[in-house]
N, C-alpha and C positions, 0 to 999 in steps of 0.2 A: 795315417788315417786317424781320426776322433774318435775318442772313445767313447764307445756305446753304454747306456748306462738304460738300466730299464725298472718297471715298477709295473704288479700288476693289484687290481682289487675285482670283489665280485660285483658283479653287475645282473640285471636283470636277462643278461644274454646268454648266464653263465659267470665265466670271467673272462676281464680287457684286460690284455699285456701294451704298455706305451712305452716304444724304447726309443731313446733320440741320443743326436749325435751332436753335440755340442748345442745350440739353442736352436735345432731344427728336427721335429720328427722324422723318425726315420722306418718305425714299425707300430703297428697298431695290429694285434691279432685276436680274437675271437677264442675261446674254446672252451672245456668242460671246468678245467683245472687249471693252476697259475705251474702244479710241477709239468706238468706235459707241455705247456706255450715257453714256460724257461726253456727247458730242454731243448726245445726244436728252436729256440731264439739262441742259444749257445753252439749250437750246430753249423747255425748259417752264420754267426760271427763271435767266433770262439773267446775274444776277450771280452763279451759283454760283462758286464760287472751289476749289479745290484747298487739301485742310485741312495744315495745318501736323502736323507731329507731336506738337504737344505737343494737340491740340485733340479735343474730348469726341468726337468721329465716329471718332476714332482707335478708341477704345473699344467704342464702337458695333459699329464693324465687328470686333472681337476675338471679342464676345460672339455673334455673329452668322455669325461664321465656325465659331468652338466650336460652335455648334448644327447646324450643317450636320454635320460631324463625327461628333457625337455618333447611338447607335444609333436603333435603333428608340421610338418612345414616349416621347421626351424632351420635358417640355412645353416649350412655346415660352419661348423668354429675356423676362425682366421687362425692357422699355427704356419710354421713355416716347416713344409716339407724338404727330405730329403730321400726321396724315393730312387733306390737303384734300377738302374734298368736299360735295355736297348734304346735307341732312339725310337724305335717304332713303339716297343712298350712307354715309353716317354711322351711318345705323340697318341697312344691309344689313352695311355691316366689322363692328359691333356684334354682329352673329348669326354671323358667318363666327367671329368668337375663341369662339365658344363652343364648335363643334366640336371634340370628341377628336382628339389625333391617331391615325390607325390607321382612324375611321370616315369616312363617305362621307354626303353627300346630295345628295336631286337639286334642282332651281334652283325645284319646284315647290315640294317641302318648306321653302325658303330663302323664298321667298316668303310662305306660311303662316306661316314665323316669324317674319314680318316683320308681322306681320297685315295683308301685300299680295296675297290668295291669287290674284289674276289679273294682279298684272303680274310675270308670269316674265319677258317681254323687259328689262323696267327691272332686275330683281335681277340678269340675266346680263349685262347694260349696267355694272352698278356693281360686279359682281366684273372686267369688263375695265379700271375705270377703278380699279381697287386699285395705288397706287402703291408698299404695303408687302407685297412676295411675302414670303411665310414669315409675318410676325410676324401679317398677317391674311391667314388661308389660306384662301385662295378658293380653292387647287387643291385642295379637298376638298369639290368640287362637280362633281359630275356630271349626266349624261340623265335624266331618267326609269328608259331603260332599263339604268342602270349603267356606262353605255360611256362612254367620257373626249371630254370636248367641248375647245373653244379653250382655250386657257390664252396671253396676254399673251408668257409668255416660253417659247411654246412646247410642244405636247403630249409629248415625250422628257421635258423636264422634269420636269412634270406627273406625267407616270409613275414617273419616278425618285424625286420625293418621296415619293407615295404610296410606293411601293417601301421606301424611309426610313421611313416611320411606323409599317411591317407592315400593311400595306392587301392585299387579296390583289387583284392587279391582273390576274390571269385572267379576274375577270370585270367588268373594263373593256377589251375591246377595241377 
């Protein structure tokens, strides 16, 4: 296996952790603090290491940060993922990129495009098992009824992004 190399900085979300596996992301996390997302990023792959400066995650994370940044409707940055996962988690991050940013759907509609139209718990399963917040934006999945459910790294998040994409988030309460 490539070894995972990772970098994080603070961001207006908190702090972004970008860890990538040779010249393909591989993780992109969310959270309060850069010790707690190490922590839980050495967990899940124990030889992560701390990337050097001269190294491709450096970049990753530039490009990555720039997008957060940037307004409203900005498509997501071209990187090249490397997302673990089931083939069904595979085919559900597959439907999640296809979403606009700005629009919304619900886990049932995700499912139907997934041509899984009865397992909503498995599609809501594999957007919590999405290791790449942002570049597969599973926070652009809501209820049925529009209202904002779990988000991984957080429902303030969740909202802020949408908030970022011009989502009208009035009617996700």
């Amino acid at each position: 296996m490539t070894q995972v190399c990772y970098v994080t900085t603070p961001c207006d979300l908190g702090t972004v952790l970008v860890a990538s596996q040779g010249d393909a992301v591989c993780a992109i996390w969310l959270g309060d603090d850069a010790e707690s997302l190490i922590a839980e990023l050495v967990t899940a792959w124990p030889e992560a290491t701390p990337a050097c400066a001269q190294h491709e995650v450096q970049r990753h994370l530039t490009v990555v940060a720039q997008h957060l940044a940037q307004p409203a409707g900005t498509p997501l940055p071209n990187l090249k993922l490397r997302a673990h996962g089931t083939a069904f988690q595979q085919q559900v991050w597959a439907a999640l990129q296809q979403i606009p940013a700005g629009q919304v759907i619900s886990y049932s509609e995700l499912a139907r495009r997934v041509h899984r139209p009865r397992a909503v718990r498995a599609v809501a399963g594999a957007c919590a098992a999405n290791t790449c917040a942002i570049l597969i934006p599973c926070h652009r999945v809501v209820r049925q009824d529009g209202s904002l459910s779990g988000y991984r790294w957080g429902e303030a998040r969740k909202r802020a992004l949408l908030h970022r994409e011009g989502h009208d988030i009035r009617t996700c309460s």
